[in-house]
C-alpha positions as CSV (number, residue, x, y, z in Angstrom):
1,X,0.0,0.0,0.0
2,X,3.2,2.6,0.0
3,X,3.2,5.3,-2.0
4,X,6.0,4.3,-4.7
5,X,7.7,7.8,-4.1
6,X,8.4,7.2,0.2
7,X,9.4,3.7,-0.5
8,X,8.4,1.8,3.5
9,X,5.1,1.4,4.6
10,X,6.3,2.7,7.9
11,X,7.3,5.8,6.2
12,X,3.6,6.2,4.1
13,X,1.6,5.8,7.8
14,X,3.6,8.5,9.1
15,X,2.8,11.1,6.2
16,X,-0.7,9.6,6.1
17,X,-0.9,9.9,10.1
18,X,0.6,14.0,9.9
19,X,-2.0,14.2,6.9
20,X,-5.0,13.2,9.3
21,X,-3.6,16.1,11.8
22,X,-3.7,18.5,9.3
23,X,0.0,19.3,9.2
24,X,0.9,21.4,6.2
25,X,3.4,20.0,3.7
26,X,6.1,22.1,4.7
27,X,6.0,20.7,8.4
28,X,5.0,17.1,7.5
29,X,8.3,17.3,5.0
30,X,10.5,18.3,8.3
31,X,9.2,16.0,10.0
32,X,9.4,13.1,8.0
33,X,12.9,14.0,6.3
34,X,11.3,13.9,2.7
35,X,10.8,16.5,-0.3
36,X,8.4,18.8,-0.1
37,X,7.1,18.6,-3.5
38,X,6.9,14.4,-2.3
39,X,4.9,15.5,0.4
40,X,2.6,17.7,-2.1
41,X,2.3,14.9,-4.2
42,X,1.2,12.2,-1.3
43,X,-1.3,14.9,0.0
44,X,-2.7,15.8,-3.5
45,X,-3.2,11.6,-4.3
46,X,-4.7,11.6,-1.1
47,X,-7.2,14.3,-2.0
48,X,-7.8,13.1,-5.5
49,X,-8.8,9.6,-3.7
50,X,-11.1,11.7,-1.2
51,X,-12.9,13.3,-4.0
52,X,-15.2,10.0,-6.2
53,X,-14.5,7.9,-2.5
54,X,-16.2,10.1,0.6
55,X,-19.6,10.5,-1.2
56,X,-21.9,11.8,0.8
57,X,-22.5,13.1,-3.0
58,X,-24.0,9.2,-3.4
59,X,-26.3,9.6,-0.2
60,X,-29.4,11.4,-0.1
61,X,-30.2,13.3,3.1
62,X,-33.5,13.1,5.0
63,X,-34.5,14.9,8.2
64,X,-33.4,18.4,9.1
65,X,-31.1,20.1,6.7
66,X,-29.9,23.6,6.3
67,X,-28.7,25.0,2.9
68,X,-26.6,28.2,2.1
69,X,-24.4,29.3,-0.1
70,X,-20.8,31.2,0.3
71,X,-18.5,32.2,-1.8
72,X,-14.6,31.8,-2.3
73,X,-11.6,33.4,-3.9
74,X,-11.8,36.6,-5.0
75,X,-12.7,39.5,-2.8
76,X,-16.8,40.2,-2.5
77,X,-18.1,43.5,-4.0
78,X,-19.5,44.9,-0.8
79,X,-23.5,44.4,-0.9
80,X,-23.8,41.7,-3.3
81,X,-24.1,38.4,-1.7
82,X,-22.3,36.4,-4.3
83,X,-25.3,36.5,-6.1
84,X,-23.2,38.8,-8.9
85,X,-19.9,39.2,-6.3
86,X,-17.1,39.6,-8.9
87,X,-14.2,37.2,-9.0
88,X,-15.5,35.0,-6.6
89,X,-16.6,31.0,-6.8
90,X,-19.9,30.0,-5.8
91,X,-20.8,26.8,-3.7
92,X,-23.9,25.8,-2.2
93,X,-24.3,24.0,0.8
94,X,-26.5,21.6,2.8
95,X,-26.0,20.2,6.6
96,X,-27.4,17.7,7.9
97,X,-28.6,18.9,11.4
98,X,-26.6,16.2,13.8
99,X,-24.8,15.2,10.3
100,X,-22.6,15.4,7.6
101,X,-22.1,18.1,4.8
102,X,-22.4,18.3,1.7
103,X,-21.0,21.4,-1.2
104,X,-21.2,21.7,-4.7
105,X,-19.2,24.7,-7.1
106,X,-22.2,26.0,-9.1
107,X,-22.3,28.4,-12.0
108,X,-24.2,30.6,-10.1
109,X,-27.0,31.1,-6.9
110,X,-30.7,31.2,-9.2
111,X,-33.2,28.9,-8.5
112,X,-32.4,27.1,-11.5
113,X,-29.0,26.2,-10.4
114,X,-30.1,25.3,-7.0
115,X,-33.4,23.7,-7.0
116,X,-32.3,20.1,-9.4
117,X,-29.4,20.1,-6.3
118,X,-31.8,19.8,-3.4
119,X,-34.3,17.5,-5.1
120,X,-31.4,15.5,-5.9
121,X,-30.1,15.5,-2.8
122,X,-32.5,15.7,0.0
123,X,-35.6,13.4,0.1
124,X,-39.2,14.5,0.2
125,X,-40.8,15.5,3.6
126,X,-37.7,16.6,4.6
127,X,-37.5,20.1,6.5
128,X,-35.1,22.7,5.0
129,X,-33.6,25.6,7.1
130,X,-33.0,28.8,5.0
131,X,-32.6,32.1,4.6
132,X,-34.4,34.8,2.8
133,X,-32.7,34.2,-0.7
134,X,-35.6,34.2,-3.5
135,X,-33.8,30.9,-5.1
136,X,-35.5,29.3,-2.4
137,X,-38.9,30.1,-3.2
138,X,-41.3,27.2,-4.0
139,X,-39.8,24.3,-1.8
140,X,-42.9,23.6,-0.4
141,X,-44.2,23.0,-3.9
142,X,-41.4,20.5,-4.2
143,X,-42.4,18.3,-1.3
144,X,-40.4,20.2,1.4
145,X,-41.6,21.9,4.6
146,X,-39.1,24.7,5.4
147,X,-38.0,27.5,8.1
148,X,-36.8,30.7,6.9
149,X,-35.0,33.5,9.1
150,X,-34.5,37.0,6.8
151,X,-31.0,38.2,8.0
152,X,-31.5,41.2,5.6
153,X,-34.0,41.9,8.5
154,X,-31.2,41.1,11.4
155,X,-32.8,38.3,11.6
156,X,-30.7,35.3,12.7
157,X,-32.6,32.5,14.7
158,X,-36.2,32.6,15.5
159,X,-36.9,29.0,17.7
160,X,-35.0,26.3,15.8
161,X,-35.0,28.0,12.6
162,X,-31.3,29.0,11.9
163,X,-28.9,28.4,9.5
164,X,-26.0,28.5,12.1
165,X,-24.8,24.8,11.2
166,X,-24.0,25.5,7.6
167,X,-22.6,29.0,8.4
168,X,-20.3,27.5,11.2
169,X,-19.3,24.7,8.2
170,X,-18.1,28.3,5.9
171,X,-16.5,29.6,8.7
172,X,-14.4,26.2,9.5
173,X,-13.6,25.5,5.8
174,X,-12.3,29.3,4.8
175,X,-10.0,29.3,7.9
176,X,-8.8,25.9,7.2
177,X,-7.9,27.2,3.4
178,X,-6.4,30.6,4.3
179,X,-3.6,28.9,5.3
180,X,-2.6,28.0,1.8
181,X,-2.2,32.1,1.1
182,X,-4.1,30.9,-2.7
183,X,-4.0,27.9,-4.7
184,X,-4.2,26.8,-8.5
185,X,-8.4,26.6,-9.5
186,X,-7.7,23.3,-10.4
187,X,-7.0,21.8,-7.2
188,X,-9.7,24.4,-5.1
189,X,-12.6,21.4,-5.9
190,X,-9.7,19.0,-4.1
191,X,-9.6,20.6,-0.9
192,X,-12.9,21.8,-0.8
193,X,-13.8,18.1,-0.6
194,X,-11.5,17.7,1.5
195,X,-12.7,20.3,4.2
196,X,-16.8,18.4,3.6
197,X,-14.6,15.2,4.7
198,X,-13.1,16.4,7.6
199,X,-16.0,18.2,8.8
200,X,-18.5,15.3,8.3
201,X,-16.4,12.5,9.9
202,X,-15.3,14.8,12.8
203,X,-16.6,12.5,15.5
204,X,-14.8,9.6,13.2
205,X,-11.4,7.7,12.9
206,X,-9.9,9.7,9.6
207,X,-6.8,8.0,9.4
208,X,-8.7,4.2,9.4
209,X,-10.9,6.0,6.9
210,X,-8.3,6.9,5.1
211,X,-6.3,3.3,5.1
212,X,-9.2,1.6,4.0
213,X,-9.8,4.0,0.9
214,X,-6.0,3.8,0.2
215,X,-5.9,0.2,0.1
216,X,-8.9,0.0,-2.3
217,X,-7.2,2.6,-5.0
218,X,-3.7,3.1,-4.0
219,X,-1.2,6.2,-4.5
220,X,0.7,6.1,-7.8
């Protein structure tokens, strides 16, 4: 199961072990007395294996789910929620309340992007957690009860309706990728995926996760 490029298995659970702590390449290639760009690559196969392998993208959710959207990259022209914010990438977002996450890049926020993701996605009688964002309009006429809370309207949590789960998912995911000050467009779908892995197996064993993926497609 050894990556080809650190030769031991000894060696590969170590990298794969500083990968699970979320040590940056630059650290784990200290550490571990290999190349950084080895490192890079590990971490990267690793990512690439995360991607078609963790799919919540395969399950559907049922029960209480919030969605939102956020946006990445770029900085956001002040007043326009994504929804037209210049340079930025768009990603929509479900939580499963007590759950996992899911995240998609879409083209853009509309209804028409959105709507074919959450019938996809979530199953009927299902109750959806949102904000005031018009895309939204017309999930009960898909089959969905749903809570909104208008935050154009300082509105943030009225009972149990809130979108605080999702929004604390954004929050987690664009501090954990500040720290790589920018990275190719290419690879921003990689650790995207990465972060909805993380985040849904928390409360789980990533690096036996991990293993077990590994062993059923290994590194190149």
């Amino acid at each position: 199961m050894a990556s080809p490029t650190v030769g031991s298995e000894a060696k590969f659970r170590e990298v794969l072990k500083l990968f699970v702590l979320d040590v940056d390449a630059t650290k784990t290639a200290q550490i571990t007395n290999l190349n950084r760009n080895t490192i890079n690559k590990i971490f990267n196969g690793i990512r690439e294996r995360i991607l078609p392998d963790f799919n919540v993208s395969g399950a559907k959710f049922f029960g209480e789910i919030e969605l939102d959207e956020s946006y990445f990259g770029a900085k956001r022209v002040r007043g326009k929620r994504g929804r037209g914010a210049a340079g930025k990438t768009p990603v929509f977002g479900m939580k499963k309340r007590d759950g996992g996450v899911y995240v998609e890049i879409v083209k853009n926020c509309s209804k028409d992007e959105l709507m074919p993701i959450i019938q996809g996605k979530i199953l009927e009688n299902s109750t959806i957690h949102i904000d005031g964002w018009r895309a939204y309009d017309g999930l009960i006429l898909n089959g969905y009860d749903h809570y909104r809370v208008f935050h154009s309207h300082n509105e943030f949590a009225r009972g149990k309706c809130h979108v605080n789960g999702i929004e604390a998912f954004w929050s987690y995911c664009k501090r954990r990728l500040a720290k790589f000050n920018g990275m190719d467009s290419d690879k921003f779908i990689l650790h995207l995926k990465e972060c909805e892995f993380r985040y849904s197996n928390r409360e789980s064993d990533l690096y036996q996760i991990l293993l077990k993926m590994i062993r059923k497609n290994p590194l190149n």
